[in-house]
C-alpha positions as a Markdown table, in Angstrom:
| # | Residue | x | y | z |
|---|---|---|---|---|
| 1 | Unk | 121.1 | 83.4 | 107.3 |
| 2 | Unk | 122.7 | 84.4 | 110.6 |
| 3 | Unk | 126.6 | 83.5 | 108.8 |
| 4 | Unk | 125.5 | 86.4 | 105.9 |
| 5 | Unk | 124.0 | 88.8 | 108.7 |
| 6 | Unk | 127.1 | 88.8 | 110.0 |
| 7 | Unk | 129.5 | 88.6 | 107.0 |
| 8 | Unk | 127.6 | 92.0 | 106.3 |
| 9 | Unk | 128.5 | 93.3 | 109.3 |
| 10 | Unk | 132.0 | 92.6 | 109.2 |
| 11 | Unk | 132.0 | 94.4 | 105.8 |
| 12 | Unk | 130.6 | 97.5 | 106.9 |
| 13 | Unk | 132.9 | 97.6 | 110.2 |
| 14 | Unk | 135.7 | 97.0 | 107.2 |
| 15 | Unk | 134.7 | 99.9 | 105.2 |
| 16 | Unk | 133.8 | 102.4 | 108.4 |
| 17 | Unk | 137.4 | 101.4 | 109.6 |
| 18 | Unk | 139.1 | 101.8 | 106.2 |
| 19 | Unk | 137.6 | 105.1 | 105.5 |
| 20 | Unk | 139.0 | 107.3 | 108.9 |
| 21 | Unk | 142.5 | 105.7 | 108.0 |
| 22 | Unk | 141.6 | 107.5 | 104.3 |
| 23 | Unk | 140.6 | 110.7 | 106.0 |
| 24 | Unk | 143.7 | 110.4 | 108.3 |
| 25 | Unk | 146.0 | 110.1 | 105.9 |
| 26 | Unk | 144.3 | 113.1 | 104.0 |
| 27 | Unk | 144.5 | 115.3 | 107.0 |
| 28 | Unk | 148.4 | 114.6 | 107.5 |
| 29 | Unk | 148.8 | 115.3 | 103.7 |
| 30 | Unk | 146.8 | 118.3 | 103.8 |
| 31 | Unk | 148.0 | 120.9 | 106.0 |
| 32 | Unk | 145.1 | 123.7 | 106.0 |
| 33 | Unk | 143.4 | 123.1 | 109.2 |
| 34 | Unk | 142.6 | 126.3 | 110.2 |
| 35 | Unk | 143.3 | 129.7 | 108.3 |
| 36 | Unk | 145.1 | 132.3 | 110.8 |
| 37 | Unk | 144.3 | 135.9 | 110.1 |
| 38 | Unk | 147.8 | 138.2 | 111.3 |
| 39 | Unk | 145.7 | 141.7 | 111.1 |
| 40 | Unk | 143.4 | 143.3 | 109.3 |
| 41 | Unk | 145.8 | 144.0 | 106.0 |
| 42 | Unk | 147.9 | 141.5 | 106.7 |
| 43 | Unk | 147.7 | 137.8 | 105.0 |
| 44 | Unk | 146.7 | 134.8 | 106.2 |
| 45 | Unk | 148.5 | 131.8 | 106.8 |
| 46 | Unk | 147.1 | 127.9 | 107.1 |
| 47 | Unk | 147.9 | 125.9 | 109.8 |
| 48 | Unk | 147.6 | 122.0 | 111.1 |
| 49 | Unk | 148.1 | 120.2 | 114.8 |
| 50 | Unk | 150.6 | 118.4 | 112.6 |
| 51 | Unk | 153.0 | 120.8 | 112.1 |
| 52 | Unk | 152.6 | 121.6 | 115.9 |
| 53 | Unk | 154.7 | 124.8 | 116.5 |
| 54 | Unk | 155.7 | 127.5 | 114.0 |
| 55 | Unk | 157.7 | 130.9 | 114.5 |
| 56 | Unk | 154.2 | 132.5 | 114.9 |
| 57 | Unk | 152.5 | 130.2 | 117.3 |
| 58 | Unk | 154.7 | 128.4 | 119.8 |
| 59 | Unk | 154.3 | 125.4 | 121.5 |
| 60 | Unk | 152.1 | 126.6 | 123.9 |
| 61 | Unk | 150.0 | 123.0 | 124.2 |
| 62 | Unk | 149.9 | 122.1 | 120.6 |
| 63 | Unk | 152.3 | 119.3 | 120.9 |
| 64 | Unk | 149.7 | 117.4 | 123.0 |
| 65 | Unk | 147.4 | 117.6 | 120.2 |
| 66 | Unk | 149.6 | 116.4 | 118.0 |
| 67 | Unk | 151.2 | 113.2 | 120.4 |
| 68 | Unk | 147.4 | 112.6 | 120.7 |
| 69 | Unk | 147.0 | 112.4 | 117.1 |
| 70 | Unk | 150.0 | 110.0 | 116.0 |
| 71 | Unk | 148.8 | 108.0 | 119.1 |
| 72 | Unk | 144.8 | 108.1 | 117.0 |
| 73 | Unk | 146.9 | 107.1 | 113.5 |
| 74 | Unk | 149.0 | 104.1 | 115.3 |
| 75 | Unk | 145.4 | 102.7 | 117.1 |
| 76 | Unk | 143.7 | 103.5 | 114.1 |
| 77 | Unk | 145.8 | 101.2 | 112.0 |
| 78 | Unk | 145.9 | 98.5 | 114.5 |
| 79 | Unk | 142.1 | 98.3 | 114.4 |
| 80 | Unk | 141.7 | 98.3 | 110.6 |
| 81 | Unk | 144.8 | 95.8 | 110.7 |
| 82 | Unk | 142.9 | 93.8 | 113.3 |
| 83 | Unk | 139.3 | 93.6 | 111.8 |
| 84 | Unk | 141.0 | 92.3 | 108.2 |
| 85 | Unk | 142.8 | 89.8 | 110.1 |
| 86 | Unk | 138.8 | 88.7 | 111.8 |
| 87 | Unk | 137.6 | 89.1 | 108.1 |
| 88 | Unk | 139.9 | 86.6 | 105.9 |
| 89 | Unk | 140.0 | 84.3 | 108.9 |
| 90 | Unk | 143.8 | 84.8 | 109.9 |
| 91 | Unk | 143.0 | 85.1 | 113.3 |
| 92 | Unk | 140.2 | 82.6 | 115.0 |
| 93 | Unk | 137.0 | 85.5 | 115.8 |
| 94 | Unk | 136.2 | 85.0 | 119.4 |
| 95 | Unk | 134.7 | 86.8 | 121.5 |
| 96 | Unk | 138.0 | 88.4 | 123.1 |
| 97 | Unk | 139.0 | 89.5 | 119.8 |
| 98 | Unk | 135.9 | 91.4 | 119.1 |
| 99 | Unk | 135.8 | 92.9 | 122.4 |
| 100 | Unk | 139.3 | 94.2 | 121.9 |
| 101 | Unk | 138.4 | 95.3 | 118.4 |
| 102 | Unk | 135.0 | 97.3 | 120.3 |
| 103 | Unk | 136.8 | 99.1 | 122.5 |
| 104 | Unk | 139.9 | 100.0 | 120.3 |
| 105 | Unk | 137.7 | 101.6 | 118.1 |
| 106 | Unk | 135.5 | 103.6 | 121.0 |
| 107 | Unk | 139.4 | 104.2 | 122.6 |
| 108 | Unk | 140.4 | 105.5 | 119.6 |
| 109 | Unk | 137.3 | 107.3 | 118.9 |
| 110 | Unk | 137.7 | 109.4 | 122.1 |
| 111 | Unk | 140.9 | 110.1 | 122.1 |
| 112 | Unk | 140.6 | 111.8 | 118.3 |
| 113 | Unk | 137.5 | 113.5 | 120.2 |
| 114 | Unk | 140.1 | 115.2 | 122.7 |
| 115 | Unk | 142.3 | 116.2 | 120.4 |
| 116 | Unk | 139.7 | 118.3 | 118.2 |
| 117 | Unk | 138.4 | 119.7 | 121.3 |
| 118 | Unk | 141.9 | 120.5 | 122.6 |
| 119 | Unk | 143.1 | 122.1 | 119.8 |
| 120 | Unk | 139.6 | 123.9 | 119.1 |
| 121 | Unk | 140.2 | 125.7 | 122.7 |
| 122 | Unk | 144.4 | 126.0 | 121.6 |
| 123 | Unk | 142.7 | 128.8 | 118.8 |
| 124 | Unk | 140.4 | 130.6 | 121.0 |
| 125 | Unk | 143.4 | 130.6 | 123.4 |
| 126 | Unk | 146.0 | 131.7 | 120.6 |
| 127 | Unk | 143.2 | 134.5 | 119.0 |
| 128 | Unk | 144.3 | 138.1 | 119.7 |
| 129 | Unk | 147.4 | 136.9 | 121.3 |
| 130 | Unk | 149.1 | 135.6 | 117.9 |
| 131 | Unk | 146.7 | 136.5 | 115.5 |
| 132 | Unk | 143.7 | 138.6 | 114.8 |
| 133 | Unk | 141.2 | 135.5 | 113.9 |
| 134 | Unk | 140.8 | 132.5 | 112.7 |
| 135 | Unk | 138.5 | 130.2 | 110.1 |
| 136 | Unk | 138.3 | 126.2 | 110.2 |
| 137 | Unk | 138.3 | 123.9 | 107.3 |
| 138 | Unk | 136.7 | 121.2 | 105.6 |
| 139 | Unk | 139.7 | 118.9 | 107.2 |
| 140 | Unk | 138.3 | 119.4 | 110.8 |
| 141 | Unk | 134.8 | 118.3 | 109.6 |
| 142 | Unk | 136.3 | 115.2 | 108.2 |
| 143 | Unk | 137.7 | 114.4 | 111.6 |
| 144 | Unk | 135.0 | 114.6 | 113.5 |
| 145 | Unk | 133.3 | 112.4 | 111.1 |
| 146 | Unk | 136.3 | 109.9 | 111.8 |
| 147 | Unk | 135.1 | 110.3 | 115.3 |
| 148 | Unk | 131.2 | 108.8 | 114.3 |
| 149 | Unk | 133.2 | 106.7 | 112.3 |
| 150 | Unk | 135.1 | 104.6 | 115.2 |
| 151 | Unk | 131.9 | 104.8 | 117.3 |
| 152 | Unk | 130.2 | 103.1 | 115.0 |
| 153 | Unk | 133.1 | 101.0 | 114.1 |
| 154 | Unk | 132.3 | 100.1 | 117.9 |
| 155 | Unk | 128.6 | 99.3 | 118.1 |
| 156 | Unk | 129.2 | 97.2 | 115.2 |
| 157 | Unk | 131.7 | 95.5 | 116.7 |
| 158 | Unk | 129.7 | 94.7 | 119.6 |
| 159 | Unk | 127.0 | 93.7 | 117.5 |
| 160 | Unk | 128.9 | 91.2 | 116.2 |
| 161 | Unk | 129.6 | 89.9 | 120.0 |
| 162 | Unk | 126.0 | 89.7 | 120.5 |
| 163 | Unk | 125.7 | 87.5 | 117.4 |
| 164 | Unk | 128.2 | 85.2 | 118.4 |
| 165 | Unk | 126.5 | 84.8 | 121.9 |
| 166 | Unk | 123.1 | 84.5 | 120.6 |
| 167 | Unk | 124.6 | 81.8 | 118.3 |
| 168 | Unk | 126.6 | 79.6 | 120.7 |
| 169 | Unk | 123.5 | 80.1 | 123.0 |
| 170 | Unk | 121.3 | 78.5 | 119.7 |
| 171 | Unk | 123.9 | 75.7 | 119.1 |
| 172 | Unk | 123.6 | 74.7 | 122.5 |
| 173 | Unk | 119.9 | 74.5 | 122.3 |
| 174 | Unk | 120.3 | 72.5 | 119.6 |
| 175 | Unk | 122.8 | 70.0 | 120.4 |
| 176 | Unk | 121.0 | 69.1 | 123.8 |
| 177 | Unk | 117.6 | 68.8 | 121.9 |
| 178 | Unk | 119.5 | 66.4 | 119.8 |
| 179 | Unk | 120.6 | 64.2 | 122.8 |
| 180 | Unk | 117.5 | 63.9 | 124.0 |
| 181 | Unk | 115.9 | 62.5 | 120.4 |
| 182 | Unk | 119.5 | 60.6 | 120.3 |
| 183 | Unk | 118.3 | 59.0 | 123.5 |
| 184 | Unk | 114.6 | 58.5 | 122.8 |
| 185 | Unk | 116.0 | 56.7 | 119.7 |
| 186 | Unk | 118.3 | 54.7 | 121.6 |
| 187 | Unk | 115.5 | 53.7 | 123.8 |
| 188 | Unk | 113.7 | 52.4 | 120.8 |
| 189 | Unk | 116.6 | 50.8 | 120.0 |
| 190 | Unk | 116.6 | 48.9 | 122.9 |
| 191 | Unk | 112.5 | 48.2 | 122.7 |
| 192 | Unk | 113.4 | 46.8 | 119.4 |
| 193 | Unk | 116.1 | 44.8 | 120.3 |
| 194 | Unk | 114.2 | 43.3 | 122.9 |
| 195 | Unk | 111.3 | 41.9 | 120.4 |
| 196 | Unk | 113.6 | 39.8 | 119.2 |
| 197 | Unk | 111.3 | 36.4 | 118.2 |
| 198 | Unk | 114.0 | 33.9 | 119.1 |
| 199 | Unk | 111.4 | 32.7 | 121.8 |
| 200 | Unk | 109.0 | 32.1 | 120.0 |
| 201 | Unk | 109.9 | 29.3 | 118.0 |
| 202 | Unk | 111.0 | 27.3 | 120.9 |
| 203 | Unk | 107.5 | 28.2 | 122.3 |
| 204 | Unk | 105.9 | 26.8 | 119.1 |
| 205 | Unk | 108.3 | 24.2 | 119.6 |
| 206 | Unk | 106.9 | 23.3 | 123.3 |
| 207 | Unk | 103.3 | 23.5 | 122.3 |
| 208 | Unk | 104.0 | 21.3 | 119.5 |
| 209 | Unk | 105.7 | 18.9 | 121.3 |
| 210 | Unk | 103.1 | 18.9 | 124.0 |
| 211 | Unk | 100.3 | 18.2 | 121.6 |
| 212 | Unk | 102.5 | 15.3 | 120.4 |
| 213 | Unk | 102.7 | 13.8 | 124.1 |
| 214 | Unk | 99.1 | 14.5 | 124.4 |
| 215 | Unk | 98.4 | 12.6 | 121.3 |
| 216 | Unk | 100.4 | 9.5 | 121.6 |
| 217 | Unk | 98.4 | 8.2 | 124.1 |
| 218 | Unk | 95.1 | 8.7 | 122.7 |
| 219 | Unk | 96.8 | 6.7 | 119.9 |
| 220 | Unk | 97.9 | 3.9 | 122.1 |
| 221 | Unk | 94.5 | 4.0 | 123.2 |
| 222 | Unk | 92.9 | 3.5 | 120.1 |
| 223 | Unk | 95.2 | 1.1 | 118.9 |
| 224 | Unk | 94.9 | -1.1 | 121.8 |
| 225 | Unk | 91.1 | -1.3 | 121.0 |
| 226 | Unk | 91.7 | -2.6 | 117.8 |
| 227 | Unk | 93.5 | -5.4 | 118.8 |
| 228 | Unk | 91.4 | -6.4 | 121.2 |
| 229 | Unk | 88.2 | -6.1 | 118.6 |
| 230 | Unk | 90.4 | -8.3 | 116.7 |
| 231 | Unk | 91.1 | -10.7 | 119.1 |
């Protein structure tokens, strides 16, 4: 019971995992982060921390967000890489292994968390200065739910450390409780061991014998007073 328990929880941490590399890979691909307004008759142009710096916005602090967010991608990967390693058994899973998995994910987690705040406070900074407003996409949503994503990722991976303590802590239990009934039954053992009836035969043996010196001279006895009744 406690092996599927936590066969389902490695299969959710799996899927949480798999998923913000999906929605990574979709917010690289797709490039309209934010819609920037140039005036009031003017177009509007798309823009992503990926691209960093165009000829309308300069680098003024977007290159942070962007280091931060290939630093997310390359952690990201190593924890997805990492828990399907735990979950076909290619690497032993120990307790170190899930603690470095647990706070990957809550590493990782907070450092996509900067970056979204950071580059939320890049366009306030930027409006007015290179462009008249601004409107967020869907893309931005996504990321923060890759945020709840790695947190959860996380709890599940310290979940899964509880498990194993709770387990060893059982199999412990266990194991003494089976040397002690291995000891009361090689006490029995021993009782029985020590009824052995090898004794008793020679005891029989004794009494029988003694009967058979008590009786021979009762016997003498009796035939000495039949010789002299025949004499």
């Amino acid at each position: 019971m406690m092996h599927t328990l936590g066969r389902k929880v490695e299969a959710t941490n799996m899927f949480f995992s798999s998923w913000v590399l999906v929605f990574l890979a979709v917010g690289i691909i797709i490039e309209e982060w934010a819609e920037l307004k140039l005036g009031p008759q003017k177009s509007t142009i798309s823009h992503s921390p990926w691209i960093c710096c165009t000829s309308l916005w300069p680098s003024d602090g977007l290159e942070v967000v962007r280091n931060i967010l290939i630093v997310v991608l390359s952690f990201s990967f190593m924890h997805n890489l990492l828990l399907g390693f735990e979950f076909t058994y290619m690497i032993p899973q120990t307790k170190y292994t899930l603690i470095m998995t647990a706070c990957l994910a809550f590493l990782t987690g907070i450092l996509l968390l900067g970056a979204l705040l950071l580059y939320h406070h890049m366009l306030n900074k930027g409006e007015s200065v290179y462009y008249s407003s601004y409107k967020i996409s869907w893309i931005i949503f996504t990321a923060y739910l890759n945020v709840l994503l790695l947190f959860a990722s996380g709890f599940l991976s310290l979940l899964q450390y509880k498990q194993s303590i709770d387990g060893s802590g059982s199999l412990i239990h266990k194991s003494a409780r089976k040397s002690q009934v291995m000891e009361q039954h090689g006490v029995s053992i021993k009782v029985v061991s020590l009824r052995a009836d090898t004794t008793m035969p020679r005891s029989i043996v004794r009494v029988q014998s003694t009967h058979m010196k008590e009786d021979t001279p009762e016997k003498l006895n009796i035939q000495a007073r039949r010789v002299t009744w025949a004499l």
